[in-house]
N, C-alpha and C positions, 0 to 999 in steps of 0.2 A: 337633072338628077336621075342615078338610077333605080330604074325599078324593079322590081322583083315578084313572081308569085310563089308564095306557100302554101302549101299542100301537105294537110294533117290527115289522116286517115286511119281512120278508127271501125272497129267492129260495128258500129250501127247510124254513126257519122261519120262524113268526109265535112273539113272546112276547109275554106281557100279564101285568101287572101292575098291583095297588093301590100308588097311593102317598099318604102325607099331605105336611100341609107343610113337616114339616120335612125330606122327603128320602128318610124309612123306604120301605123296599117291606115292605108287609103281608105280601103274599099276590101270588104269581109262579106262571106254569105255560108251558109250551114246548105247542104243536102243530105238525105238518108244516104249510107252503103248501099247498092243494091249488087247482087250478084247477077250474071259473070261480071266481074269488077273491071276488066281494063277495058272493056269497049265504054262503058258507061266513064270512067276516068276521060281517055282520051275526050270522047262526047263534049264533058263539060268544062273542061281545060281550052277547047278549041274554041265553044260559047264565050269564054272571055279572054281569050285572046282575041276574040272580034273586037266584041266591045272596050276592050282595055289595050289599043295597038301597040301600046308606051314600051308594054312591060317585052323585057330584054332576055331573062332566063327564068327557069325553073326547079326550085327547090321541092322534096315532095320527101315528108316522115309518114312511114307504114309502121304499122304492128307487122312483129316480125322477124327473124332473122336475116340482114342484108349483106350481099357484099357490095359496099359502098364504092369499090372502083370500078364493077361493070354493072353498079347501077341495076343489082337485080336482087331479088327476091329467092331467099336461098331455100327458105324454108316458113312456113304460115300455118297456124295449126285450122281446125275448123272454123272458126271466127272467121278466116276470110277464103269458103272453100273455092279452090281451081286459084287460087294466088300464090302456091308455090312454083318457083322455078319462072316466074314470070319476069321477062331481061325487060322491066320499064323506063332504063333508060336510053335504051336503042330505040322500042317500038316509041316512045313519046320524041326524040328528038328527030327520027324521021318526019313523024308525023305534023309538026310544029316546025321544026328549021332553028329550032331554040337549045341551045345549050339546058339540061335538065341535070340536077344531080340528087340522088335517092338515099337516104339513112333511115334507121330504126327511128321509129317515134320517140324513144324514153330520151333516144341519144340527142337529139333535135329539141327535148326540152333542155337538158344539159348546156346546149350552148345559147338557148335565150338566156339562161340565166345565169350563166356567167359573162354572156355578154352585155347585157341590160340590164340584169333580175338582182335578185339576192345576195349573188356569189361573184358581182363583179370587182376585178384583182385579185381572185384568189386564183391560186395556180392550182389544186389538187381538191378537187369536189366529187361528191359521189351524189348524186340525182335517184331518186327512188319515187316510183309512180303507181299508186296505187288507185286502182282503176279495176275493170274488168279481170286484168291479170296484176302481176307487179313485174312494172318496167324497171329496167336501169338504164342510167348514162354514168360516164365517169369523164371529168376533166384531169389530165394528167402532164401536170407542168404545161398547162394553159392549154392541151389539144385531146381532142377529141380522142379517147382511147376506143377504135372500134374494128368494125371485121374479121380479122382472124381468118383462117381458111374453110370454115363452115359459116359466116357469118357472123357467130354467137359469142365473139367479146364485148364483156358487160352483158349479157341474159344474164343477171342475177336474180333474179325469180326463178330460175331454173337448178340455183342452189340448194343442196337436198337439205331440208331443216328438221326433218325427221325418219329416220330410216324408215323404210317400209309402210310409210303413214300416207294419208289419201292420196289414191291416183289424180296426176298428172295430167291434164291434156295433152302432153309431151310423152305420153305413155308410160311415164317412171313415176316410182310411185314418193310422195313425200316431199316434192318443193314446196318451196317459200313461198310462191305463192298460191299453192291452196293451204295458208294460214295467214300470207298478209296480203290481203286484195280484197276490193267490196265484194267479189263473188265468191274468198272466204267467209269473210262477213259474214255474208246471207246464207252459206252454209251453217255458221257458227251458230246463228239465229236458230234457222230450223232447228239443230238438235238442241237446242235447249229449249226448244217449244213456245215460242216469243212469237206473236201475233205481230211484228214491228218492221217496220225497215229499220235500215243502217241510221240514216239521220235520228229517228227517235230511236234508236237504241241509246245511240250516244246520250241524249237527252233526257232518257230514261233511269240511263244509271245514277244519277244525281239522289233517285231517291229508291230506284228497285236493286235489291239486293241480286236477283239474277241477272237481270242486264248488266248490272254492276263484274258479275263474274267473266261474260261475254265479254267486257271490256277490256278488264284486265292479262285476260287469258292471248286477246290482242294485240294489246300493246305489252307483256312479258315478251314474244315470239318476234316482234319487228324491234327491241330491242336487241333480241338474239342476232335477228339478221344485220343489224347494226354493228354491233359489239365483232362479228366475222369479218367485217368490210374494213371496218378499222384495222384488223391484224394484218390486211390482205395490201391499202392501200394508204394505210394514215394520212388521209383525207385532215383537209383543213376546216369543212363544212359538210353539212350533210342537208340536201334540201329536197321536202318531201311537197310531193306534188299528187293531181289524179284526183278523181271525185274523191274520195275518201277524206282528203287533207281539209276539204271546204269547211267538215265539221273539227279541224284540230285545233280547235279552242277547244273544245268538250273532253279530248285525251290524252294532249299534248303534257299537261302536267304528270298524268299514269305514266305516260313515257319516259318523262324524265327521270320517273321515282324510280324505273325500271333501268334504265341506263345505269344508273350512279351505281350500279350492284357489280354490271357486266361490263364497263368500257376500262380499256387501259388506260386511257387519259380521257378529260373530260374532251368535246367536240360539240360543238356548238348545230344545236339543228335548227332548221328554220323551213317556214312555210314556202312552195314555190311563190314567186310573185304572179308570175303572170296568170296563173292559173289557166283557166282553156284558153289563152289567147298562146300561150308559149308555146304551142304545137306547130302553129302557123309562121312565128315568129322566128324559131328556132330551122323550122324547114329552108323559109329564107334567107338565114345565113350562109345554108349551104351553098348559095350560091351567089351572095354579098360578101363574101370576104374574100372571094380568089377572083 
């Protein structure tokens, strides 16, 4: 049966994983990011390829703008510095003899979980990943809508949701995600002057009135960017993923309340399934299905 390795790579984790085809992860292990990132990458890819001779090709989701047919790295903001313009899937298929293919992380949860997850049979899904930054992916009449000539179909976190409103890691000021992502959040947090994390904020608001405000102000804004997606791509699902989602029992209801004001039709949302496993999961499709 074939095998496959995934490769999730994240600002302060890389995971990697065996998978076959039908879905199983064999064999999974976590290391830190460390910069300069591709000699360290290649490094640990080649480690199990020792040990794992089986596996046949290589899937690998980056944070990031990609272009997904040369397999490079179009554009990375700080989170992963000296990782723009990096062609990973020349220097790793040299390097290995292995067919490799490379996608956006958001886009690679997108298709675990329309392959596996939540949104399996649905043709038109929009994936939002609230993490560090806010990812997107989009399934569109069942395929992966991504690349674009800059890389950056589906960055929907890079959708402006307030003109002129906080600076961007992207350098523009006022995307969606510095108001829906944990490291809004923890913005959100400090200026309301909350001794808290994100998990006990959530937790919080049940009975403090300010957290309570933090929450709402929240989830009103990822409603908004909801309510936009929908005009953009009348999605049949919408599945939210990324640390932040771990706690949406705590706000999924505010959400809702917040939806029913701003959506043209109602759209059903729902939790990613796989949660941190989708990253790995989703990378090895890319190279499980062709």
């Amino acid at each position: 049966m074939e095998k496959v390795l995934g490769v999730d790579i994240g600002g302060t984790k890389i995971r990697m994983g065996i998978i076959d085809a039908s879905g199983q992860i064999i064999y999974e292990e976590k290391i830190p990011t460390i910069i300069p990132l591709y000699p360290y990458l290649e490094e640990n890819i080649l480690r199990i390829l020792v040990e794992q001779p089986e596996v046949q090709a290589i899937g690998i989701g980056t944070h990031g703008f990609v272009d997904p047919k040369q397999g490079k790295v179009i554009y990375a903001a700080e989170t992963l510095p000296g990782w723009t313009d990096t062609p990973v899937k020349e220097w790793l298929e040299k390097a290995t003899g292995k067919r490799v293919e490379v996608e956006n992380d958001a886009n690679v949860v997108a298709l675990a979980e329309a392959k596996f997850g939540a949104a399996q049979g649905l043709n038109r899904v929009v994936v939002l990943t609230l993490g560090t930054g806010l990812g997107g992916g989009v399934i569109w009449d069942g395929k992966l809508l991504s690349g674009g000539p800059h890389g950056g179909a589906a960055e929907l976190g890079h959708m402006i949701l307030y003109p002129n409103g906080v600076k961007c890691a992207c350098g523009r000021l006022g995307c969606s995600e510095m108001y829906v992502s944990g490291t809004a959040l923890q913005r959100r947090i400090k200026e309301a002057g909350l001794p808290v994390t994100p998990p006990e904020l959530f937790e919080n608001a049940k009975t403090d009135p300010a957290a309570n405000k933090v929450v709402e102000e929240f989830t009103a804004d990822l409603a908004l960017v909801i309510s936009s997606l929908q005009a953009a791509f009348d999605m049949e699902m919408v599945i939210i993923g990324g640390g932040v989602s771990e706690a949406a029992d705590l706000w999924m209801a505010s959400l809702q309340e917040k939806l029913a004001t701003v959506l043209l039709n109602p759209v059903p949302v729902e939790v990613a399934r796989f949660e941190n496993d989708a990253g790995i999961l989703g990378a090895a499709l890319l190279v499980l299905e062709n």
